[in-house]
C-alpha positions as a LaTeX table, in Angstrom:
\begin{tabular}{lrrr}
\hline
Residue & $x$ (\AA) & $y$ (\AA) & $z$ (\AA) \\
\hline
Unk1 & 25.73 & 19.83 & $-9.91$ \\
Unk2 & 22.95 & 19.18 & $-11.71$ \\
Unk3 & 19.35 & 19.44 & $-11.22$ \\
Unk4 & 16.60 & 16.91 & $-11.98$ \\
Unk5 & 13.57 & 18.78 & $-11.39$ \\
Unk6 & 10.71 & 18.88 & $-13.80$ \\
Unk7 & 12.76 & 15.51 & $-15.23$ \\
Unk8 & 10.86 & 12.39 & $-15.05$ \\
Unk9 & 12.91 & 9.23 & $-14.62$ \\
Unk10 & 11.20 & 5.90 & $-15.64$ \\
Unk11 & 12.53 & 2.17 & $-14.98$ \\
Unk12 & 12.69 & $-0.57$ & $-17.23$ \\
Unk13 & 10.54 & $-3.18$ & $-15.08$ \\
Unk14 & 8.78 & $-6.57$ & $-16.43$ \\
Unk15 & 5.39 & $-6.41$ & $-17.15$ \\
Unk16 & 5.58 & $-9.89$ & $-14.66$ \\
Unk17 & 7.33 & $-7.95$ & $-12.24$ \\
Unk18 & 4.86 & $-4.64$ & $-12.40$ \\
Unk19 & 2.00 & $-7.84$ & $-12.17$ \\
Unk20 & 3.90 & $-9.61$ & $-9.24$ \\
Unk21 & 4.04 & $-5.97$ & $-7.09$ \\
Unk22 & 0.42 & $-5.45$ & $-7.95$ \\
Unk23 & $-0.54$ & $-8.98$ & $-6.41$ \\
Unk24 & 1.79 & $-8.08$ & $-3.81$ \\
Unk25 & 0.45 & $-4.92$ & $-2.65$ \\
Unk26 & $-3.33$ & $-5.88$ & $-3.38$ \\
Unk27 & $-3.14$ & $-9.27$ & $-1.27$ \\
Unk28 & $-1.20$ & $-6.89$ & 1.90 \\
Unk29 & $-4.26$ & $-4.36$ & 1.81 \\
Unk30 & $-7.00$ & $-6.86$ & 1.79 \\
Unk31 & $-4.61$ & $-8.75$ & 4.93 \\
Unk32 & $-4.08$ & $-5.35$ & 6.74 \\
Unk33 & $-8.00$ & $-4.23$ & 5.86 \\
Unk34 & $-9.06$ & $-7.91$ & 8.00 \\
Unk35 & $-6.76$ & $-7.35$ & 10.31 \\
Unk36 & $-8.38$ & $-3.57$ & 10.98 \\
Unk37 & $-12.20$ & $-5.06$ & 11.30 \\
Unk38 & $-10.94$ & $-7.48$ & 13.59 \\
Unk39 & $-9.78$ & $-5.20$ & 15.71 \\
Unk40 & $-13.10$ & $-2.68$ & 15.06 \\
Unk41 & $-14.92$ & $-5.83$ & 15.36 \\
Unk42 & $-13.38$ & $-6.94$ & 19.16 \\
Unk43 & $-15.99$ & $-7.02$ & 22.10 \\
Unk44 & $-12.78$ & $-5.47$ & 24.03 \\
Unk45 & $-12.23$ & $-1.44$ & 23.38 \\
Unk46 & $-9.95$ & $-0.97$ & 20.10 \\
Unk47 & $-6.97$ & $-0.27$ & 20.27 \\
Unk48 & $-6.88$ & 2.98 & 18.47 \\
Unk49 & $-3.53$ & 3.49 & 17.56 \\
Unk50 & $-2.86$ & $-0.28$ & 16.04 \\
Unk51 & $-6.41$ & 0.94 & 13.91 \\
Unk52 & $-4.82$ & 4.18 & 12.86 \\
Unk53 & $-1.18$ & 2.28 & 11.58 \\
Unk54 & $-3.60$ & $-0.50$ & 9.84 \\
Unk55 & $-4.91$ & 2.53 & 8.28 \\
Unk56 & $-2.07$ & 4.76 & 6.98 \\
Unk57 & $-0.70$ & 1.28 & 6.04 \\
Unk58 & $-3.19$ & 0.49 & 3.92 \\
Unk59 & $-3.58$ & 4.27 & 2.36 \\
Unk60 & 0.30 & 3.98 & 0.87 \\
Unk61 & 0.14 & 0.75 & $-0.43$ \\
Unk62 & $-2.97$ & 1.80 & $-2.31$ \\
Unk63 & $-1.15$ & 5.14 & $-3.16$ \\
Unk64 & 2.07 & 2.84 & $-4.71$ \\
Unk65 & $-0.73$ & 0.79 & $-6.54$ \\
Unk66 & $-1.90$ & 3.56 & $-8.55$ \\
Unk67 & 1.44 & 4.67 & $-9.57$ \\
Unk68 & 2.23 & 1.60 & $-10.89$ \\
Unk69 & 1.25 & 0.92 & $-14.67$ \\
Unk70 & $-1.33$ & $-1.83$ & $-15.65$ \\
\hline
\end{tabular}
C-alpha cells in the first residue's frame, strides 16, 4: 500500500467550469445569507437552530470558494 501524504493531487478542471462553481457557490451564500436575516429579522422568536445550519452552511461554501483557483 501506498501512502499519499505530503502528495498534493490537482484536477484538470475548465477555467468555465472553476467560473460556473464560483457563481454557483457565491449565488447559494448570498440565498442562504437572506434566508438567515429573514429569520433574525421575524417579529416571531428565531428559530435558533435553522440560524445556526444557515450559518455553518454558509461558512463551507465560503471555505470551498477559497480553495478554488480564480
Amino acid at each position: 500500500m501506498t501512502s499519499t501524504r505530503g502528495i498534493s493531487s490537482h484536477v484538470n478542471i475548465s477555467e468555465a467550469d472553476t467560473h460556473a462553481l464560483r457563481f454557483r457557490l457565491q449565488t447559494e451564500i448570498t440565498w442562504l445569507s437572506r434566508q438567515m436575516q429573514d429569520l433574525q429579522g421575524a417579529d416571531e422568536s428565531p428559530d435558533l437552530s435553522l440560524i445556526q445550519t444557515y450559518r455553518e452552511m454558509i461558512f463551507s461554501r465560503r471555505a470551498l470558494l477559497g480553495r478554488i483557483p480564480r
